[in-house]
DRENDREN-506444 format. One record per residue (C-alpha): residue in three letters; x, y, z. Coordinates in nm, 4 decimals, m for minus. Layout:
! residues N
- ALA, X, Y, Z
...
END
This chain:
! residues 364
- UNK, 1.2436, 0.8098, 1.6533
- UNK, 1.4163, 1.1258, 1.5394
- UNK, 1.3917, 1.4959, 1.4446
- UNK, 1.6424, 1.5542, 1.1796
- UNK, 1.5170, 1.9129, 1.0769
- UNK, 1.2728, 2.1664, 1.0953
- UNK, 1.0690, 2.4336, 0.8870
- UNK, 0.8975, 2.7617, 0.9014
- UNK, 0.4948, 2.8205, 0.8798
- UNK, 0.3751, 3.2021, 0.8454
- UNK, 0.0023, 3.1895, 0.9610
- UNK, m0.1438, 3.5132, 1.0340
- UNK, 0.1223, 3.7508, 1.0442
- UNK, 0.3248, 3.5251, 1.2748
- UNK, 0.6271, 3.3345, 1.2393
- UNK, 0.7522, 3.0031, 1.3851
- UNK, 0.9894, 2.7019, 1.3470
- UNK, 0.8217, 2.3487, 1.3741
- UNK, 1.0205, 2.0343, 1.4202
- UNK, 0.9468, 1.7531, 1.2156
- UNK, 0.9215, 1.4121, 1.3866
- UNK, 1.0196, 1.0577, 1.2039
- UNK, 0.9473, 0.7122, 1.3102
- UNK, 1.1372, 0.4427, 1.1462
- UNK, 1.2177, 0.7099, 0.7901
- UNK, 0.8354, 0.8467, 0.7744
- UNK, 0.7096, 1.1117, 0.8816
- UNK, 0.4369, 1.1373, 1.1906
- UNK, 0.3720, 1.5139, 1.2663
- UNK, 0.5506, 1.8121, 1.3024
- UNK, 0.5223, 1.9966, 1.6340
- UNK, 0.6220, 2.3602, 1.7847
- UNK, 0.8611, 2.3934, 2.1063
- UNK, 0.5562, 2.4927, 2.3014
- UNK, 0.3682, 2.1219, 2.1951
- UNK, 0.7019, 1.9840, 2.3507
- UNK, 0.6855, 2.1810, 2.6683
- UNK, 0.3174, 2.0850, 2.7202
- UNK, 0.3876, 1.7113, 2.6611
- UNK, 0.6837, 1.7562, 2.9233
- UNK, 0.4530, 1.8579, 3.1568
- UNK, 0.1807, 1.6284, 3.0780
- UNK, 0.4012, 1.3628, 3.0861
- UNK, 0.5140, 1.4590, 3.4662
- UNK, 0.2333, 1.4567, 3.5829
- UNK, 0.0795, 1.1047, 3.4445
- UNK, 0.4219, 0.9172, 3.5371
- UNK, 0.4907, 1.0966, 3.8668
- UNK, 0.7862, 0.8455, 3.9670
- UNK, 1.0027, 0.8846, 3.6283
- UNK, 1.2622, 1.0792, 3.6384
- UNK, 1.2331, 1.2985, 3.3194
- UNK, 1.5635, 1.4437, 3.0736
- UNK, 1.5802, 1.7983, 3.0861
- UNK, 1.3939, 1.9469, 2.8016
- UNK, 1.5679, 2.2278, 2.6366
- UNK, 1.4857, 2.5494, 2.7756
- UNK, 1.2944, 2.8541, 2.6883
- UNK, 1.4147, 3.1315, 2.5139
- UNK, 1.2321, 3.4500, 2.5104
- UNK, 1.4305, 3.5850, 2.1606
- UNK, 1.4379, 3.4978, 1.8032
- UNK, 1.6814, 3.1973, 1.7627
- UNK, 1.9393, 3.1437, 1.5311
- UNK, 1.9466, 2.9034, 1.2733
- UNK, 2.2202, 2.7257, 1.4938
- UNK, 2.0229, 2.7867, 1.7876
- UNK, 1.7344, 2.6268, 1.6451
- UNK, 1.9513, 2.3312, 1.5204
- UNK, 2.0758, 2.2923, 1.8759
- UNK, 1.7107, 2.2933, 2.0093
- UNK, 1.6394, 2.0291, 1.7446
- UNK, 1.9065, 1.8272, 1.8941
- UNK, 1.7938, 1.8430, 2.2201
- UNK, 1.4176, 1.7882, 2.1424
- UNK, 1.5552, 1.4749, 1.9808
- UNK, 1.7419, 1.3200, 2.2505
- UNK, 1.4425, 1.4006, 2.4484
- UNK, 1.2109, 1.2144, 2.2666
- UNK, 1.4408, 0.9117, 2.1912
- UNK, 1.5017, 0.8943, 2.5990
- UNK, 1.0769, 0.9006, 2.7004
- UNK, 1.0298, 0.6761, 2.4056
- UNK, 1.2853, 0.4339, 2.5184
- UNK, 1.0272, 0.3449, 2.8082
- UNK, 0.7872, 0.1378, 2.6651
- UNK, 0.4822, 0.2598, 2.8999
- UNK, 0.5493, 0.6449, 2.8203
- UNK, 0.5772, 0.5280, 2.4549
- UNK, 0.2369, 0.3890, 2.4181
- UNK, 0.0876, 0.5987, 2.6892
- UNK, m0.2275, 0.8025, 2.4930
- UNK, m0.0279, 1.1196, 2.5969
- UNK, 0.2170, 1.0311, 2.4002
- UNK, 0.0510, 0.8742, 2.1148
- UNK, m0.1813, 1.1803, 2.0673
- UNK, 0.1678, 1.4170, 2.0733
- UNK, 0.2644, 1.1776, 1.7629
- UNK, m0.0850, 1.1485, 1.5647
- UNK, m0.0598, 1.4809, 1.3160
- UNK, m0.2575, 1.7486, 1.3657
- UNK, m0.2016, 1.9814, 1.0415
- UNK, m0.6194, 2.0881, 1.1119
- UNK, m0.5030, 2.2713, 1.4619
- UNK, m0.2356, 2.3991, 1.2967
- UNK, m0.2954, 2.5067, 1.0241
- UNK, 0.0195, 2.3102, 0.8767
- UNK, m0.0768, 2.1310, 0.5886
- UNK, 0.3006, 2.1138, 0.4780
- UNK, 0.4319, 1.8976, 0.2172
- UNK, 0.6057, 1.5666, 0.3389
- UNK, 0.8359, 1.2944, 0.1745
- UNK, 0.7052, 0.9789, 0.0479
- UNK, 0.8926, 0.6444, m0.0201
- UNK, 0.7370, 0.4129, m0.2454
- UNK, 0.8292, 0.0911, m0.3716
- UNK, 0.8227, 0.0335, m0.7893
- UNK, 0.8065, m0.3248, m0.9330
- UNK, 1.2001, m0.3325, m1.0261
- UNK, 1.2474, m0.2965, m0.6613
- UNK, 1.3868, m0.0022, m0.6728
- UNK, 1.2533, 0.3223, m0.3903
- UNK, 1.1201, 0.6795, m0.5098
- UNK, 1.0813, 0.9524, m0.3036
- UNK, 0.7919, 1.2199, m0.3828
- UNK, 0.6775, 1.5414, m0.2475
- UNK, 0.3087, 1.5523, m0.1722
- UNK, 0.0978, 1.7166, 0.0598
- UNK, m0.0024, 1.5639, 0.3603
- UNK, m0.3834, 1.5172, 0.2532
- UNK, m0.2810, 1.4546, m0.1040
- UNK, m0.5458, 1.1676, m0.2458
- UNK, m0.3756, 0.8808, m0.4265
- UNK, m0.4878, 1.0270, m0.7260
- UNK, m0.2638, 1.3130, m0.6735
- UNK, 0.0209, 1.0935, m0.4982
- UNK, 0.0223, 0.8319, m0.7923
- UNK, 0.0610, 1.1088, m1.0965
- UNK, 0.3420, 1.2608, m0.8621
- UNK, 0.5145, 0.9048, m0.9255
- UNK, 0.4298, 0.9266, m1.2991
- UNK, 0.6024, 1.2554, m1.3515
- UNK, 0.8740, 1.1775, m1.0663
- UNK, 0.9848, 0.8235, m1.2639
- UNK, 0.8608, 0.9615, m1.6062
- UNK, 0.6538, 0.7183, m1.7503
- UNK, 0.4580, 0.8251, m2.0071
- UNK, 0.0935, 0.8662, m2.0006
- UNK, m0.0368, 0.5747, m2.2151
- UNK, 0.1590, 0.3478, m1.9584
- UNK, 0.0459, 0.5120, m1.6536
- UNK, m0.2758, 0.3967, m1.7149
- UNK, m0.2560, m0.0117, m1.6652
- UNK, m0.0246, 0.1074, m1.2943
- UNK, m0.1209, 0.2089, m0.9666
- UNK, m0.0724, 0.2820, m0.6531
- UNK, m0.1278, m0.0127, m0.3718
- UNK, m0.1036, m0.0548, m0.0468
- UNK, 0.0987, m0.3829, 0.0909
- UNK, m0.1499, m0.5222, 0.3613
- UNK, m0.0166, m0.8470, 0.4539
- UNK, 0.2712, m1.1241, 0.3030
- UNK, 0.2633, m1.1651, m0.0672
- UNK, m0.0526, m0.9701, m0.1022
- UNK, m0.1328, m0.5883, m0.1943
- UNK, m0.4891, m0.4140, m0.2219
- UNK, m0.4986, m0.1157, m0.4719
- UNK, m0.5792, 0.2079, m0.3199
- UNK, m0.9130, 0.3971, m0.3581
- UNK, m0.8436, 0.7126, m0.5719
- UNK, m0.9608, 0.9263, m0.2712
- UNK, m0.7553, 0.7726, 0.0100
- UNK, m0.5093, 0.9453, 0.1673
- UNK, m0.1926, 0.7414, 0.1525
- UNK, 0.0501, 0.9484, 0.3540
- UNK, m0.2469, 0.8331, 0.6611
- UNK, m0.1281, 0.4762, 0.5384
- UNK, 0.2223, 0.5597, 0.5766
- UNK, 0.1715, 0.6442, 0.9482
- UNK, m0.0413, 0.3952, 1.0609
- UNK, 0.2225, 0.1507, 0.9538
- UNK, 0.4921, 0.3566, 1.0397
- UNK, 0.6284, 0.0397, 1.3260
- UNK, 0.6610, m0.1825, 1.0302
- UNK, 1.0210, m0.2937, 0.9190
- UNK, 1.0102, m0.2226, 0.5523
- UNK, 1.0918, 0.0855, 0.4233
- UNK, 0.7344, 0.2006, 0.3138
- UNK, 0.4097, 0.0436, 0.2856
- UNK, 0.3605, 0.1877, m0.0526
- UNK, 0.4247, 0.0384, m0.3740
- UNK, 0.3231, 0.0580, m0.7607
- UNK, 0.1652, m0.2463, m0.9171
- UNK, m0.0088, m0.3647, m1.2637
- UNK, m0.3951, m0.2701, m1.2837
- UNK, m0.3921, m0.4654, m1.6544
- UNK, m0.5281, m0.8079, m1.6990
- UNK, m0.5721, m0.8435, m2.0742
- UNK, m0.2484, m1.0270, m2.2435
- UNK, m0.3479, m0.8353, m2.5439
- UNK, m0.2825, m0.4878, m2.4348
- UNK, 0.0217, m0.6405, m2.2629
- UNK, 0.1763, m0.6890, m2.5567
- UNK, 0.0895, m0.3744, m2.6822
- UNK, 0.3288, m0.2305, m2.4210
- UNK, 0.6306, m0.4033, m2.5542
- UNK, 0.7832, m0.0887, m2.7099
- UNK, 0.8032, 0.0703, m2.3616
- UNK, 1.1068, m0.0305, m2.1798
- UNK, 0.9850, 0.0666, m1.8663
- UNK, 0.7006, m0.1281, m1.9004
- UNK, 0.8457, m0.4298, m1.9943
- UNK, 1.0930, m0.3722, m1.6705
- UNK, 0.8094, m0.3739, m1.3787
- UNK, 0.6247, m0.6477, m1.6138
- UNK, 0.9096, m0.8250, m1.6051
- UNK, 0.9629, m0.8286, m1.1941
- UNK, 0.5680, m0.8633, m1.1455
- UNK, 0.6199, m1.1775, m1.2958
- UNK, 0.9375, m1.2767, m1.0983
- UNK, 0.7603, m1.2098, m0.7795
- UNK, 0.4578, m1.4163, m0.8892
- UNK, 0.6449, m1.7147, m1.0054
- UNK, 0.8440, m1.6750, m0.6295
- UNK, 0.5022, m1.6538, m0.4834
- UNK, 0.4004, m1.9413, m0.6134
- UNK, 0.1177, m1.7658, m0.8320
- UNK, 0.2112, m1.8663, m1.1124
- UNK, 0.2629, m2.2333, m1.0926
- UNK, 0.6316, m2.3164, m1.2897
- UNK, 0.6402, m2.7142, m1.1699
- UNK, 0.9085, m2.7979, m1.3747
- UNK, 0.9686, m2.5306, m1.5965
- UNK, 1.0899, m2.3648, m1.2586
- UNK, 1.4344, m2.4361, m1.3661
- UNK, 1.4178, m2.2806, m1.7093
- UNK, 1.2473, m1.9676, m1.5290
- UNK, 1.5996, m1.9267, m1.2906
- UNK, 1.8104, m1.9340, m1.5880
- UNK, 1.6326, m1.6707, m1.7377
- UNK, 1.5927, m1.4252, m1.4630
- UNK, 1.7633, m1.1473, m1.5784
- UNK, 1.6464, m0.8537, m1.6802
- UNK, 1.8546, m0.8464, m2.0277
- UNK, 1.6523, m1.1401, m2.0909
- UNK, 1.3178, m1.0576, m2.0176
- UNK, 1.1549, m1.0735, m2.3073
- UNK, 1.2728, m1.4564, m2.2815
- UNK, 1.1605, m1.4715, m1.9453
- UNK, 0.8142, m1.3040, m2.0135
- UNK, 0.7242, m1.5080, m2.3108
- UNK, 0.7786, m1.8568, m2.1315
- UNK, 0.6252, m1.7039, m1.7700
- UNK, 0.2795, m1.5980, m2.0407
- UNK, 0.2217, m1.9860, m2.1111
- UNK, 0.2024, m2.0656, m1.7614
- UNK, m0.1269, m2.0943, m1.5646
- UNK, m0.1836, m1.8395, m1.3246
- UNK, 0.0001, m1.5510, m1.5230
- UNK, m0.1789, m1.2348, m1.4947
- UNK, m0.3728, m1.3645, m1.2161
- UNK, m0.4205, m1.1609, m0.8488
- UNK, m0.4384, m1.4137, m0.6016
- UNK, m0.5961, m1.2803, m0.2797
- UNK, m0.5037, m1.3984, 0.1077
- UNK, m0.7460, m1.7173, 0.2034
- UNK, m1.0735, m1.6079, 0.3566
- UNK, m1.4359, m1.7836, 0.4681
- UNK, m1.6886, m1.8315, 0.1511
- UNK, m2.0707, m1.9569, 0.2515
- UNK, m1.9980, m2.2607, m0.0118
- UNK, m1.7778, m2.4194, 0.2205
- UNK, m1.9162, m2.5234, 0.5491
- UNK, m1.5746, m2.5791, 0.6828
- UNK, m1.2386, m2.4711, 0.5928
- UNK, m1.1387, m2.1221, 0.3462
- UNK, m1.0912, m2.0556, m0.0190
- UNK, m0.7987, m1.8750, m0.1853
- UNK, m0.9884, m1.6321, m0.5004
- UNK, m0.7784, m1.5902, m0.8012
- UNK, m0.9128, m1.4000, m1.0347
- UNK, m0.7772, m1.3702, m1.4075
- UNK, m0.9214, m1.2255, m1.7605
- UNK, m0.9638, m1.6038, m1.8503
- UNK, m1.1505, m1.6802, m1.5458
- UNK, m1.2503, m1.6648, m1.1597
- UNK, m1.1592, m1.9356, m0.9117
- UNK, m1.1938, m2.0181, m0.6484
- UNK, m0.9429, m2.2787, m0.4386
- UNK, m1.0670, m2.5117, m0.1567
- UNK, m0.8012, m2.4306, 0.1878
- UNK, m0.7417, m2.4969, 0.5570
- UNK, m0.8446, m2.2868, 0.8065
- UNK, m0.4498, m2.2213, 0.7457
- UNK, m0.4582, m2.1252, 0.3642
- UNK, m0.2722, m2.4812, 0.3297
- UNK, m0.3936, m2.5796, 0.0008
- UNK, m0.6522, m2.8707, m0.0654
- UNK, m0.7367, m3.0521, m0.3504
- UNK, m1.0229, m2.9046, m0.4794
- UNK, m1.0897, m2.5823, m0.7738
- UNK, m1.4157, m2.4396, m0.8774
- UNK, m1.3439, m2.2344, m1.2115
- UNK, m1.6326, m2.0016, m1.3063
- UNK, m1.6160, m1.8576, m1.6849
- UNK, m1.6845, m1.4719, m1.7000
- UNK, m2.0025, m1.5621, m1.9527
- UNK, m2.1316, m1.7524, m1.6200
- UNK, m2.1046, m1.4898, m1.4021
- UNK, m2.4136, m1.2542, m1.3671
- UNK, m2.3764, m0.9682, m1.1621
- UNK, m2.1691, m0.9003, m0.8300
- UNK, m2.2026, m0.6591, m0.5623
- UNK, m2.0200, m0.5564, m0.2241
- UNK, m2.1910, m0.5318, 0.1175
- UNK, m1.9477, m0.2469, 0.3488
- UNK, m2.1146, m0.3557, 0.6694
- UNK, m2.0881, m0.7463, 0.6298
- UNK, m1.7312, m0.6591, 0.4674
- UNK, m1.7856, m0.9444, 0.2055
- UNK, m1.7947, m0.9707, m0.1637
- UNK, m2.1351, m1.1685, m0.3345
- UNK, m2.1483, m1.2618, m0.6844
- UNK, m2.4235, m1.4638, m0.8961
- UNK, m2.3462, m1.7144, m1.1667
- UNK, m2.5275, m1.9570, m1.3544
- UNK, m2.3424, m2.2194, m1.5284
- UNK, m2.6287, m2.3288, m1.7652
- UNK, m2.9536, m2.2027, m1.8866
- UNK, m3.0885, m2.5338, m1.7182
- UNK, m2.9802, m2.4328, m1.3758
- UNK, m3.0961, m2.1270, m1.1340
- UNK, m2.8958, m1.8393, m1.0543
- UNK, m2.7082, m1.8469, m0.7723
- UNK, m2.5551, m1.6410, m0.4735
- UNK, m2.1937, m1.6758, m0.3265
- UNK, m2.0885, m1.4642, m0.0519
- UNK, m1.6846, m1.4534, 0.0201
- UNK, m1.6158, m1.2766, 0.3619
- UNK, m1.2688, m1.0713, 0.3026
- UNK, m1.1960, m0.7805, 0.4047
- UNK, m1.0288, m0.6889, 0.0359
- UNK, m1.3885, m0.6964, m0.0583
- UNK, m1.3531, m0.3921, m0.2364
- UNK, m1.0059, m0.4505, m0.4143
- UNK, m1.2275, m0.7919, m0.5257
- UNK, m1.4772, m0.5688, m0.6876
- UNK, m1.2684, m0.3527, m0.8665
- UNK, m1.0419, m0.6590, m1.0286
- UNK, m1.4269, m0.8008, m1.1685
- UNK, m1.5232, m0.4341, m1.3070
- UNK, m1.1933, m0.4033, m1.4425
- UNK, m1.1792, m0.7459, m1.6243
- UNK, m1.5359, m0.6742, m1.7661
- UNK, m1.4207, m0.3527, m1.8992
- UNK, m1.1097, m0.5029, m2.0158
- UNK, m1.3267, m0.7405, m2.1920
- UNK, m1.5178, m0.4847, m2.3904
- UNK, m1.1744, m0.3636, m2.5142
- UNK, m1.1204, m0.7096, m2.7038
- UNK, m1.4653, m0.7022, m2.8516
- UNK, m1.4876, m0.3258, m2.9924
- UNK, m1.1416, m0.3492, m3.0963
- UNK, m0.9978, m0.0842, m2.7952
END
């Protein structure tokens, strides 16, 4: 935990210095000397038997900007000392000091963002703290200049669990993602991934460099992943990892099944009466792959066609994804329910493909 700076808020004719607080690089909250003094003395009084650091004292006159930066230091060492014991750290007293409160305050000040791009590389943008991803996401646009056209298969996504990352709604709040995750031990839980499933407008992107860069490593990380399945053109695939060679790379990684594809974590489905499923859906195609309770693979695929598939729908209070699909005009429609909790990530990859689909057939 540290407090590396401070900065002013005027509200009302009044003028004061908050200190801003980081957890592991992000940013939690930003609190006045008089929020530390309170939590001093709430803190004394819930752990009566701790011997408290001093906090640093009250001064009744304006403070110099070195005055201030010594009362930053001492806030600091204050906070790293209580947090250092494990029971005052997760104590609700403590935890509420930490939760931002930019509504009491009044302090909806801007903060820094990290976020992770598909060549691996981390930028930092400037966005307010309730700033949707919408706003956050055309911050990135301008901050890494790509042009407009491009911006449009990208996004911003969150990354939820190993080898998996759900696109963000365009009104959620990501900087309230950054904080909840702030404990983790990457450097941000934010990154920018392909929206685009059509190989088609792919290819239309090959004039932009950029492009072809974070198409390039979106690929490497799916052939790592094991999404896109090499077997023994794995070899071939090493030799031409490089991004001078991409192009290379790209057009050998396109023949390969699974390209393209988002593959999400394995989950319950009411087809299987035992055992999960792994989805992977794809503008050729949905399937879905038998699993262990484990997500250890098993031998068995179901492959549904786009034409078979009917309609779809989500259900927010069973968190689960149902679609219908009817393989023949001999057969009945049919129901599938698959119980994720990336139900609504799911939904968005099947309206996407569909209106991906139009593009082919009216020429877009």
């Amino acid at each position: 935990i540290s407090v590396p700076d401070y900065h002013y808020i005027d509200k009302a004719g009044d003028r004061y210095a908050v200190f801003n607080i980081y957890m592991a690089g992000r940013h939690l909250c930003s609190r006045r000397y008089r929020e530390f003094s309170n939590l001093h003395m709430n803190l004394k009084k819930e752990f009566i038997g701790f011997s408290f650091p001093k906090l640093p004292g009250k001064w009744p006159f304006t403070l110099s900007e070195q005055q201030l930066d010594a009362r930053r230091r001492g806030l600091e060492q204050y906070l790293e000392k209580v947090c250092a014991v494990r029971v005052i750290a997760e104590s609700d007293i403590m935890q509420e000091f930490l939760t931002d409160t930019d509504d009491q305050q009044g302090n909806i000040s801007p903060v820094d963002l990290k976020i992770l791009l598909p060549d691996r590389e981390i930028v930092t943008v400037t966005a307010r703290k309730n700033s949707t991803a919408d706003q956050v996401y055309a911050c990135v646009v301008e901050k890494i200049q790509m042009c407009k056209n491009t911006a449009l298969y990208f996004y911003l996504f969150e990354i939820v669990e190993y080898n998996f990352e759900r696109k963000l709604q365009p009104t959620e709040l990501p900087h309230h993602l950054y904080i909840q995750n702030y404990s983790t031990a990457s450097a941000t839980c934010l990154c920018v991934r392909k929206v685009l499933f059509s190989l088609r407008a792919e290819l239309a992107l090959a004039a932009d460099e950029q492009a072809m860069q974070y198409i390039f490593w979106l690929a490497v990380d799916a052939v790592d992943r094991g999404h896109i399945r090499a077997d023994d053109r794995l070899y071939q695939l090493k030799a031409l990892q490089d991004s001078s060679r991409k192009n290379e790379y790209l057009a050998l990684a396109r023949e390969l099944p699974g390209y393209g594809e988002v593959v999400f974590p394995h989950c319950g489905c009411d087809s299987r009466k035992e055992g999960h499923i792994i989805a992977c859906i794809g503008i050729n195609g949905f399937r879905l792959l038998a699993c262990r309770n484990d997500g250890s693979l098993e031998s068995q695929v179901v492959e549904f066609s786009w034409s078979h598939i009917k309609q779809w729908q989500l259900d927010k209070e069973g968190m689960l994804f149902c679609f219908q699909y009817q393989k023949s005009s001999n057969t009945n429609p049919r129901w599938v329910k698959i119980f994720t909790p990336y139900f609504t990530y799911m939904g968005d990859c099947f309206d996407r493909i569909q209106e991906e689909r139009k593009w082919s057939d009216t020429g877009e």
